[in-house]
KOLGUDREN-896529 format. One line per 10 residues: number of its first residue (from 1); their letters; for each residue z, x, y of C-alpha. Coordinates in steps of 0.05 Angstrom, whole numbers, plus 5000, padded with zeros to 4 digits. Layout:
<nodes>
NUM> a> Z/X/Y  ... $
</nodes>
This chain:
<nodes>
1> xxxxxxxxxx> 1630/4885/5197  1670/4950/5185  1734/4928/5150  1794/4964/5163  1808/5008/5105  1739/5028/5118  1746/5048/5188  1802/5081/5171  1770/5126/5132  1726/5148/5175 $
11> xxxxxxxxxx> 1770/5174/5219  1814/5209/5167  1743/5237/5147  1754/5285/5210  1834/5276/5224  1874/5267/5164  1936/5257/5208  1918/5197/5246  1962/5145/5265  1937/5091/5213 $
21> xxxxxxxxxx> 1987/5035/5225  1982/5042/5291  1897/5030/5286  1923/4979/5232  1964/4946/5286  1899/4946/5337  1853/4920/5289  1899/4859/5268  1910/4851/5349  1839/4855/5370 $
31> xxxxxxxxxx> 1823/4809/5312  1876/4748/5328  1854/4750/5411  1783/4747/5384  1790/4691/5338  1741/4624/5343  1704/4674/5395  1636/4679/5368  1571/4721/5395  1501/4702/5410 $
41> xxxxxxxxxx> 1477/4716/5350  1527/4669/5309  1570/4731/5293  1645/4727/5296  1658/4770/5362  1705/4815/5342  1648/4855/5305  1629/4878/5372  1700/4922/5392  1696/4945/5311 $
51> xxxxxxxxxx> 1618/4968/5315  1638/5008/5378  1695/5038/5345  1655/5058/5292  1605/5092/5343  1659/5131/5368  1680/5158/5299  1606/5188/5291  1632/5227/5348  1700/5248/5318 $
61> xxxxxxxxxx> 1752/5223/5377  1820/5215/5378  1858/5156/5355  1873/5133/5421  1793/5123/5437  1789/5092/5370  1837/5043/5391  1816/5031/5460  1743/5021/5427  1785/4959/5379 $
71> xxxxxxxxxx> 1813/4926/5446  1766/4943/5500  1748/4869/5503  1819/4832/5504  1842/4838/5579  1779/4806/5599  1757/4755/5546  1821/4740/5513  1894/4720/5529  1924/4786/5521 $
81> xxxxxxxxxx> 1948/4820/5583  1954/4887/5608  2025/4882/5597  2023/4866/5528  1977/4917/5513  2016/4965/5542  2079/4950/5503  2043/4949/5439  2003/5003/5450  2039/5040/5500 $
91> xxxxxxxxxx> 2018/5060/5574  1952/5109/5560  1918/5050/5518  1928/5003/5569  1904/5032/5630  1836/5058/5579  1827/4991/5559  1837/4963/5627  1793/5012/5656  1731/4991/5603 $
101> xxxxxxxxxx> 1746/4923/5631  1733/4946/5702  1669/4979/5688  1643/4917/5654  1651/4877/5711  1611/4933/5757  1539/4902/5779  1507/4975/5778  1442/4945/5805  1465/4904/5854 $
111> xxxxxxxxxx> 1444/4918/5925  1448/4979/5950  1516/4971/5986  1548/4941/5929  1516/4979/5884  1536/5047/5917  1611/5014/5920  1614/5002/5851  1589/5079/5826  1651/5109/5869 $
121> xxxxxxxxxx> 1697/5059/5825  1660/5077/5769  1663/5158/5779  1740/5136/5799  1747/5106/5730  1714/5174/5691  1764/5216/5743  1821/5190/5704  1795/5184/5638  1731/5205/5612 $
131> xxxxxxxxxx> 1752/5170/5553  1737/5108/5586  1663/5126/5599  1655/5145/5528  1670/5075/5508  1628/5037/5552  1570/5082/5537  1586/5060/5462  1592/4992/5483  1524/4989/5518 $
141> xxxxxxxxxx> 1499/5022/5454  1513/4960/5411  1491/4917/5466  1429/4943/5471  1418/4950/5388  1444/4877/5388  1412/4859/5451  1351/4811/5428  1399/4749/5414  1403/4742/5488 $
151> xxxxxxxxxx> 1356/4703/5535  1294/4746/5563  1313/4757/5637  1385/4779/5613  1352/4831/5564  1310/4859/5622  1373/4866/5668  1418/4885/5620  1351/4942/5603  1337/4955/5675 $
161> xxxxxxxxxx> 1403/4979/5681  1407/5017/5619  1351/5060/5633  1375/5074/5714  1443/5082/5706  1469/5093/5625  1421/5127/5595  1417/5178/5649  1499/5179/5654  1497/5197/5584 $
171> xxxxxxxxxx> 1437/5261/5585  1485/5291/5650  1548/5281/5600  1499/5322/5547  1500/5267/5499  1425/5273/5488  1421/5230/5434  1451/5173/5460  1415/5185/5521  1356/5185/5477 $
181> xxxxxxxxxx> 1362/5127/5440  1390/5082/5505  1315/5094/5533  1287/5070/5464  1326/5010/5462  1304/4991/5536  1237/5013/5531  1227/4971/5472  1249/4906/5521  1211/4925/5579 $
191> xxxxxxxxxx> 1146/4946/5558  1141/4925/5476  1064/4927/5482  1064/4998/5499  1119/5021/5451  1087/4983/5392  1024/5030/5411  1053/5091/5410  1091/5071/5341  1025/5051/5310 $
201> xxxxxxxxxx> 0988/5117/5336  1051/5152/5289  1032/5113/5232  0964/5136/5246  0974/5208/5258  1026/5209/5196  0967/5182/5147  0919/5229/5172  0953/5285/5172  1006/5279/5115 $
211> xxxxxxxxxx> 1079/5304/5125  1064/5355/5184  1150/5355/5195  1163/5376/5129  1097/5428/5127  1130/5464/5198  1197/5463/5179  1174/5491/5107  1137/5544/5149  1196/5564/5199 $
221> xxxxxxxxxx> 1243/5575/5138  1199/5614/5096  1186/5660/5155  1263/5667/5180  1289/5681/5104  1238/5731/5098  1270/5761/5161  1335/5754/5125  1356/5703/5173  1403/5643/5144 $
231> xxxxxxxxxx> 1391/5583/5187  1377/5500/5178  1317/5475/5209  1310/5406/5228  1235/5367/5247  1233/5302/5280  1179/5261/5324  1198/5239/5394  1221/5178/5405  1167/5134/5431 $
241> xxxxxxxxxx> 1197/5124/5507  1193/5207/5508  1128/5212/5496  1116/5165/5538  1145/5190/5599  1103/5256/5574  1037/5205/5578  1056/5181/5648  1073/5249/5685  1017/5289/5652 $
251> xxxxxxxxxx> 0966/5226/5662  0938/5238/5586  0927/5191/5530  0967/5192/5466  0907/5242/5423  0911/5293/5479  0994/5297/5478  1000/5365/5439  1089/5383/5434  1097/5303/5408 $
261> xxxxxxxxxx> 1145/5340/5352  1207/5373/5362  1249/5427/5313  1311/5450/5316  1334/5519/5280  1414/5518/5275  1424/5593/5265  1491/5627/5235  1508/5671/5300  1488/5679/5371 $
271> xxxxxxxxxx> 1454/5746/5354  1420/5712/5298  1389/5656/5355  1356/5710/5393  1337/5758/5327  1301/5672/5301  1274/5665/5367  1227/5739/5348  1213/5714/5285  1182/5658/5312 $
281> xxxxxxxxxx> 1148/5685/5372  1117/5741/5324  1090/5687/5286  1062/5637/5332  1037/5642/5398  1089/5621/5461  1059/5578/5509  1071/5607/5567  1116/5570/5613  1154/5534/5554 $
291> xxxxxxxxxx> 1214/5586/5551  1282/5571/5574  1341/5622/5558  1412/5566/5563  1451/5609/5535  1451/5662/5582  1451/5616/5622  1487/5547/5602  1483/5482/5632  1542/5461/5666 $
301> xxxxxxxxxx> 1553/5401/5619  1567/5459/5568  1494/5459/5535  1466/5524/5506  1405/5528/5470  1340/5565/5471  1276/5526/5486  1204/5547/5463  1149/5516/5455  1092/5541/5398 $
311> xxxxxxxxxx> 1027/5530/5379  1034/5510/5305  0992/5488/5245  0921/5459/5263  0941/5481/5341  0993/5429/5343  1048/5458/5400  1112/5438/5373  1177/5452/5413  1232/5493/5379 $
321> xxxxxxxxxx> 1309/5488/5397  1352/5554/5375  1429/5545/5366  1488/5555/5337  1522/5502/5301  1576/5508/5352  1528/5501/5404  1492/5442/5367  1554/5408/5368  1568/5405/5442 $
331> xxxxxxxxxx> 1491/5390/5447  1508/5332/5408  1561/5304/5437  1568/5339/5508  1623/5337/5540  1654/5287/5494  1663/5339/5442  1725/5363/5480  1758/5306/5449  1728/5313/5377 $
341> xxxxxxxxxx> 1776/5330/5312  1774/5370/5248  1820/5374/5201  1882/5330/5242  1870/5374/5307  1835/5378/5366  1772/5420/5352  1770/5490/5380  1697/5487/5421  1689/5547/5468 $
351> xxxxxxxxxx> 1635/5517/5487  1654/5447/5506  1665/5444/5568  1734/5414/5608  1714/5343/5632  1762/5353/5695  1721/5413/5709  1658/5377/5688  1672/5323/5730  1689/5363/5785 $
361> xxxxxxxxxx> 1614/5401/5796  1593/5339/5785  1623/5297/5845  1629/5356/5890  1581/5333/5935  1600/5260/5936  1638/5252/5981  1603/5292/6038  1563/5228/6043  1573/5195/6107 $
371> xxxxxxxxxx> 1536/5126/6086  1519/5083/6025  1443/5116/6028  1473/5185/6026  1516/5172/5964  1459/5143/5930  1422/5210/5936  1470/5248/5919  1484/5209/5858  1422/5202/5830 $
381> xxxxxxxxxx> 1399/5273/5845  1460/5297/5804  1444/5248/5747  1371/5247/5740  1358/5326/5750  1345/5387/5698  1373/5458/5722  1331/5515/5741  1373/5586/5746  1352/5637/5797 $
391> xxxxxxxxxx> 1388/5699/5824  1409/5728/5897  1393/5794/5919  1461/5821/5887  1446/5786/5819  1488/5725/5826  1466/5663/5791  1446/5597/5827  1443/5541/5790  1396/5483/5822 $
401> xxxxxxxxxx> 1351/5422/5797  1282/5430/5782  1237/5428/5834  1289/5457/5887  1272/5494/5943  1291/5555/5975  1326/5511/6029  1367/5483/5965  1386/5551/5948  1405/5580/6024 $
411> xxxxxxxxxx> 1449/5513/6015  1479/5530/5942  1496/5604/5975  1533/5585/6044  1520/5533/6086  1521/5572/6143  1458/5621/6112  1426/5545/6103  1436/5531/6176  1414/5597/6197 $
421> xxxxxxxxxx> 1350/5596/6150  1279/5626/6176  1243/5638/6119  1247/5666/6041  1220/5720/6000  1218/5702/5923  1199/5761/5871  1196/5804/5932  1141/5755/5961  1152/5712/6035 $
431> xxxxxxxxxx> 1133/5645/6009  1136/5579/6048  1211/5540/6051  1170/5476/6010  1158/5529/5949  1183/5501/5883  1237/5551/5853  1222/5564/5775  1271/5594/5730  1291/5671/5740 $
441> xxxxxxxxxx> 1265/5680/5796  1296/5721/5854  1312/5689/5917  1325/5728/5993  1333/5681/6047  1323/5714/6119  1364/5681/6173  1374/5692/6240  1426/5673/6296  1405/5616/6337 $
451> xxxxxxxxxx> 1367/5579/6277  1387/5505/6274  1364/5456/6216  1301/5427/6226  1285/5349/6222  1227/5367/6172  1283/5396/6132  1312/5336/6100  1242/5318/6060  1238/5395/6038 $
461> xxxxxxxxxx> 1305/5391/6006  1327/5373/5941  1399/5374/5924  1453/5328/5958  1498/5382/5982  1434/5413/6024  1418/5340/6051  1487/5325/6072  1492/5387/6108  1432/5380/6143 $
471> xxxxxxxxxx> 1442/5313/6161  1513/5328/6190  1482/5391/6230  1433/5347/6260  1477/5294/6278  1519/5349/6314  1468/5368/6358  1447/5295/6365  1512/5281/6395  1510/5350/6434 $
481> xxxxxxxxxx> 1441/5323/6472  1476/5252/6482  1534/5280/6510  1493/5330/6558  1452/5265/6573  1502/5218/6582  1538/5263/6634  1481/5272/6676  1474/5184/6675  1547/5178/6693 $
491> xxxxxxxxxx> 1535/5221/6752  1474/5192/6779  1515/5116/6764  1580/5143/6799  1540/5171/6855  1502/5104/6863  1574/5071/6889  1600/5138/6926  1633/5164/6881  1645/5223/6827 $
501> xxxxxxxxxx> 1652/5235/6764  1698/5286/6753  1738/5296/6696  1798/5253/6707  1752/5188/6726  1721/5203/6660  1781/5199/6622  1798/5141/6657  1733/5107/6642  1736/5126/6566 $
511> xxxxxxxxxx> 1815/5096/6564  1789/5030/6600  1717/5019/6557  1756/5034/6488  1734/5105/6475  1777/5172/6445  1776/5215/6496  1713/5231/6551  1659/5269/6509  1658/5199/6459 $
521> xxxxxxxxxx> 1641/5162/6521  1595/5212/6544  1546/5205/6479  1554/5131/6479  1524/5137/6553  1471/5183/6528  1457/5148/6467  1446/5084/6497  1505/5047/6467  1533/5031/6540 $
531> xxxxxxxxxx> 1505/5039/6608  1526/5075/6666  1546/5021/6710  1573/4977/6656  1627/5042/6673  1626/5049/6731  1649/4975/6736  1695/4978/6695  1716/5032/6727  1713/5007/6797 $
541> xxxxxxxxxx> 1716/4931/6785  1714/4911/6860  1659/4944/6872  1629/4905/6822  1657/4834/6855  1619/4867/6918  1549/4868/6893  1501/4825/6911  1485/4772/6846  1424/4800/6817 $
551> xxxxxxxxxx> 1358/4760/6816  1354/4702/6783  1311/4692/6725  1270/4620/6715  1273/4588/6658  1214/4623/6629  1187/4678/6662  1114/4661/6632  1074/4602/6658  1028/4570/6610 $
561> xxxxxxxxxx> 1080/4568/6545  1137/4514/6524  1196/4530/6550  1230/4529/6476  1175/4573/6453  1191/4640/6428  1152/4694/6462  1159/4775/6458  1127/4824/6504  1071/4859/6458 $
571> xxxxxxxxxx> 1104/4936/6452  1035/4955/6445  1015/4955/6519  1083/4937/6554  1060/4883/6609  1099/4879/6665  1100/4819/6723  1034/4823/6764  0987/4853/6717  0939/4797/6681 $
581> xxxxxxxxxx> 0973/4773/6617  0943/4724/6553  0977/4704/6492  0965/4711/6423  1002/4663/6374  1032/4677/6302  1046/4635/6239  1123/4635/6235  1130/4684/6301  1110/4660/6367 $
591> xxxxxxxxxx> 1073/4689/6414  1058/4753/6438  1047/4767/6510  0986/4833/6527  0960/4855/6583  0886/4829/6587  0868/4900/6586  0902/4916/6513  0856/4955/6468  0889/4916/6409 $
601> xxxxxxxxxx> 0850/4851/6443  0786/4862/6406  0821/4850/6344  0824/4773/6363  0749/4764/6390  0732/4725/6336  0795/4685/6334  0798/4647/6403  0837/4588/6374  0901/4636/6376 $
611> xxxxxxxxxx> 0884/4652/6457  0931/4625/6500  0923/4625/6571  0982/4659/6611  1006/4688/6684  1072/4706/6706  1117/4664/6746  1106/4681/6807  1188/4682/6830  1218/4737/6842 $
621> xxxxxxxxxx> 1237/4782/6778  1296/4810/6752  1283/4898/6731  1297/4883/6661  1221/4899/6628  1216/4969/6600  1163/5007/6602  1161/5074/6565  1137/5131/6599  1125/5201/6581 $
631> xxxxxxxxxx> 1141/5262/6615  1135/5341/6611  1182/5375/6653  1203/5440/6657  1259/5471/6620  1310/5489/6683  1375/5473/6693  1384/5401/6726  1319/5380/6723  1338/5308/6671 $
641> xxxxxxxxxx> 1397/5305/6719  1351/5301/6780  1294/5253/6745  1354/5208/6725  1382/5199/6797  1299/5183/6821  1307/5134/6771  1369/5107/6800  1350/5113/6867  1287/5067/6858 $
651> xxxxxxxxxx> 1342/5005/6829  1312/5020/6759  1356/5035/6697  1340/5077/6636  1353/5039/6572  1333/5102/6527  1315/5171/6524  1279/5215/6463  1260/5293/6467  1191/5289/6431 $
661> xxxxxxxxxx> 1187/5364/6440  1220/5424/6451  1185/5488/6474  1215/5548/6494  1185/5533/6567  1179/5458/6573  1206/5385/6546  1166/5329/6534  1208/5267/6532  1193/5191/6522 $
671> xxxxxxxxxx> 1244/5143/6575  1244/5069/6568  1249/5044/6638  1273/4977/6658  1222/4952/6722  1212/4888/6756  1140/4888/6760  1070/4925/6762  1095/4952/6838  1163/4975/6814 $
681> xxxxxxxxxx> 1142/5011/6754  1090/5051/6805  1145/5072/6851  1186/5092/6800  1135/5135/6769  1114/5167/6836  1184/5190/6863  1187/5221/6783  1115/5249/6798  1138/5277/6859 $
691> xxxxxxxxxx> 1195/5325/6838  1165/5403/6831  1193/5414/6756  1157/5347/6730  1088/5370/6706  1066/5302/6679  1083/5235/6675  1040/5178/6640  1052/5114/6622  1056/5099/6537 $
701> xxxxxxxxxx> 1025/5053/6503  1003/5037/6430  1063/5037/6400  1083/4997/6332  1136/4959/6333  1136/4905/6274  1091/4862/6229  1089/4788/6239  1078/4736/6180  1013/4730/6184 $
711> xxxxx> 1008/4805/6165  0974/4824/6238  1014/4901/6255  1025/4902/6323  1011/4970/6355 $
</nodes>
């Protein structure tokens, strides 16, 4: 364990003018609350809070992180209080430490509504302080260096969780080599065979081919000081989970994984990156495709750096990383290097970035989301994404993640040039709205007025802020259809008692069922959500009281089954009193009820102990079976409106309505009719028939609906 003096020192290493008694004070505090407590591995507790502390000197932060890094266990495991902290350590320690406590208690894979829950607290908790994140991130490094004292299904949680939620956390905040190392640690608990591989393949590489690190670095120095170029240059392997992943997306074995080593070249000046980045290129030969320019164009978690990647001694491609040492500080530490010290003051970084600002990009889109799924998205597009850069027409830069589309960008310019989007020219070139934007390239979108999203759309885009909008568009003209549908069913239900609906019964309607105002009750008519005589009686109740009862259902309206047994009308074929019915039984589910004329029949030839025998009862039945039928009608003015009052007319009621398509000329839609039998259905379907603007109207079937237990789709 890190003793005090000791710790001490390293912070005075980078800020002479610390407050020592007051880390003094927080070391002898967190030591005292800790006392007796021990961990799993038999270690007094306490050198948990100091280890974490120490991580956070590595990163040269404040004393006030330092401290909260001492006592970031006490509210919750201890008997100190929030109170006490506070007076001891004043207000700002406090609420850190109290904050740390409040992440630790987050279940970040939890189900998806808890879990979504818990990452708006926890982006909450980074609003105000990012401090707070930097701790816990240092806290689940221990934990995870530490983390093979505990038992093996808390290790894979405790790694599941790591390697979908912290470790990517920490890559956004550009702290790539805690990032780095988080995915090692989990890795190496939740597939040791395959990390044990690629470790042995390094020992074999290294023995067959000597020190190749020390051989390219040897070689990139000799070449840049013969340029006259002062610069350090680092060599290192990847760390086994990187090359890994690498394996995995490029579906190649370990011998056939070329750029396995990575160099970085920490020049004196930015001029002096791009005069290294020559040297180098006149030397080997770029692979072409490997070049990234970040700082022209830097990340927005600060990062600059150019990326290329070489082919090297023996034909080895090595990637190369060209920097500044300002630059390879806020590479090292991201955004947590606008906390870091030199010298008993705040280093001066231009480069680091402001974590309000920071934080800001990066929860932008957050809160567009309208449900738990949404957020989701949006979250883990923002955390698990690289950045390509591509330009408009005028030369502005858009920054998006890889493998956006031009529908992403169209978003990232306006949303209103995303909503009015009809195609894209890129390099000068239309290309399809699905083309994957690569870095530097030039974007036009073409738009035109009229253009709404498209459903297709949503699986084309990329970023959140694209999805959300299209989303909300098409929910907009969702409603817009409901409440255009939903007015023509309140007229043909008013009109059924003698009545109208004008504007004023409408608002009346909407005060008596619950509703805002009359539009709302309009698209809960259209939508389904309420009918239009449950309205119209509540509207009207004596007219209601003056109805004859409706017919009255037996028991069981199928003869042949238990009257307890469970039984479902098979969506496949619909059957409807007075057409020949049998029964097929499933494990766990009951039975389901087709028409002996069901194409999905010959599936069961061979299993006639799961026939049952069935008819319909031959009483009279109430119009509550629906039948979905399809129709193409003409796109005129009134025409639903009419169809809906046939409907009406012939005592049926529609229970729901779908446009399947939309042409310029005609609509085919799909309506869910509610019949009482074989003889209803067919009157309904003629008086539709009938009407001049219908061109076609057929009864669906082979739908699917749902899989039983016994694995058997229905269809």
């Amino acid at each position: 364990m890190i003793e005090v003096d000791d710790l001490i020192a390293l912070v005075r290493a980078y800020n002479p003018r610390c407050d020592e008694a007051l880390i003094r004070a927080a070391y002898a505090y967190g030591a005292e609350m800790h006392a007796g407590q021990t961990r799993r591995s038999g270690e007094a507790y306490f050198t948990h809070p100091v280890a974490v502390a120490g991580l956070l000197t590595e990163q040269r932060l404040d004393d006030a992180t330092i401290i909260t890094a001492l006592l970031h266990d006490t509210i919750e495991d201890t008997r100190s209080t929030y109170g006490e902290v506070a007076e001891r350590f004043g207000k700002d320690i406090a609420e850190m430490v109290n904050g740390v406590t409040k992440l630790t208690n987050l279940e970040l894979t939890s189900s998806e509504t808890k879990q979504a829950e818990n990452f708006r607290k926890l982006f909450m908790a980074m609003s105000k302080d990012m401090r707070v994140i930097l701790v816990k991130l240092s806290d689940r490094l221990h934990n995870m260096r530490t983390i093979k004292h505990m038992a093996d299904h808390k290790q894979a949680q405790k790694a599941r969780e790591t390697m979908e939620i912290y470790a990517p956390l920490a890559g956004r905040m550009g702290m790539q080599w805690m990032r780095e190392e988080l995915e090692d640690l989990a890795f190496a608990v939740l597939n040791p065979e395959a990390r044990n591989s690629i470790l042995r393949r390094f020992v074999t590489l290294r023995h067959e081919s000597g020190d190749v690190l020390k051989r390219i670095s040897d070689d990139f120095v000799k070449e840049l000081d013969a340029a006259g170029l002062s610069a350090e240059v680092f060599g290192r392997a990847k760390r086994p989970f990187s090359v890994w992943r690498k394996m995995e997306e490029k579906k190649v074995g370990f011998s056939r994984l070329s750029d396995i080593y990575g160099f970085r070249v920490i020049a004196a000046s930015e001029g002096d990156c791009y005069r290294a980045l020559g040297v180098i290129h006149q030397r080997w030969k770029s692979i072409p495709g490997r070049f990234k320019d970040y700082i022209s164009q830097p990340k927005s978690n600060g990062y600059r750096s150019i990326h290329t990647t070489v082919s090297g001694r023996d034909g080895k491609r090595v990637e190369v990383q060209i920097r500044t040492q300002e630059m390879h500080e806020v590479a090292e530490r991201g955004v947590a290097a606008h906390w870091s010290y030199r010298d008993g003051v705040r280093a001066e970084n231009r480069f680091a970035v402001d974590p309000a600002a920071w934080l800001q990009s990066m929860t932008d889109r957050f809160e567009e989301a309208s449900d738990h799924a949404e957020f989701m998205e949006a979250v883990k597009l923002e955390m698990y994404t690289d950045q390509v850069f591509c330009f408009t027409p005028k030369g502005e830069v858009i920054k998006l993640p890889k493998g956006a589309t031009p529908i992403d960008f169209a978003y990232a310019v306006h949303t209103r040039v995303g909503h009015r989007t009809v195609g894209a020219r890129v390099d000068g070139m239309r290309v399809p709205l699905w083309t994957r934007l690569r870095n530097g390239q030039s974007v036009e979108i073409v738009t035109a007025e009229g253009q709404t999203p498209q459903a297709t759309w949503i699986d084309i885009a990329t970023t959140g802020r694209a999805k959300s909008a299209i989303r909300r568009a098409m929910k907009a003209e969702r409603r817009t259809g409901h409440v255009r549908l939903g007015r023509e069913l309140a007229r043909a239900s008013f009109a059924q008692v003698g009545k109208k609906a004008t504007d004023k019964a409408l608002e009346a309607a909407a005060r008596v069922h619950g509703f805002d105002d009359s539009e709302a009750l309009l698209a809960a008519i259209g939508a389904a959500q309420i009918s239009g005589r449950t309205v119209v009686d509540g509207l009207y109740p004596e007219l209601a009281m003056a109805r004859p009862a409706p017919d009255v259902e037996p028991e069981s309206a199928i003869v042949g089954l238990d009257p307890k047994a469970h039984y479902e009308r098979a969506p496949c074929c619909q059957p409807v009193p007075g057409e020949r019915i049998v029964g097929i039984t499933h494990r766990g589910h009951g039975v389901d009820v087709h028409a002996i004329d069901c194409p999905r029949m010959i599936e069961f030839e061979d299993q006639a102990d799961r026939w049952v025998d069935l008819s319909w009862h031959p009483g009279h039945h109430a119009a509550c079976n629906a039948v979905t039928v399809e129709m193409t009608i003409s796109n005129s003015p009134g025409v639903l409106g009419r169809i809906c009052t046939l409907i009406a007319e012939q005592n049926a009621n529609i229970s729901d309505l779908a446009f399947k398509d939309r042409k310029p000329d005609f609509f085919r839609v799909h309506v869910d009719v509610e019949v009482r039998d074989d003889e209803h259905l067919y009157s309904v379907m003629m008086a539709i028939g009938a009407d001049s603007d219908v061109v076609q109207i057929d009864r669906v079937r082979g739908r699917v609906s749902h899989v039983p237990e016994d694995g058997k789709t229905l269809a």
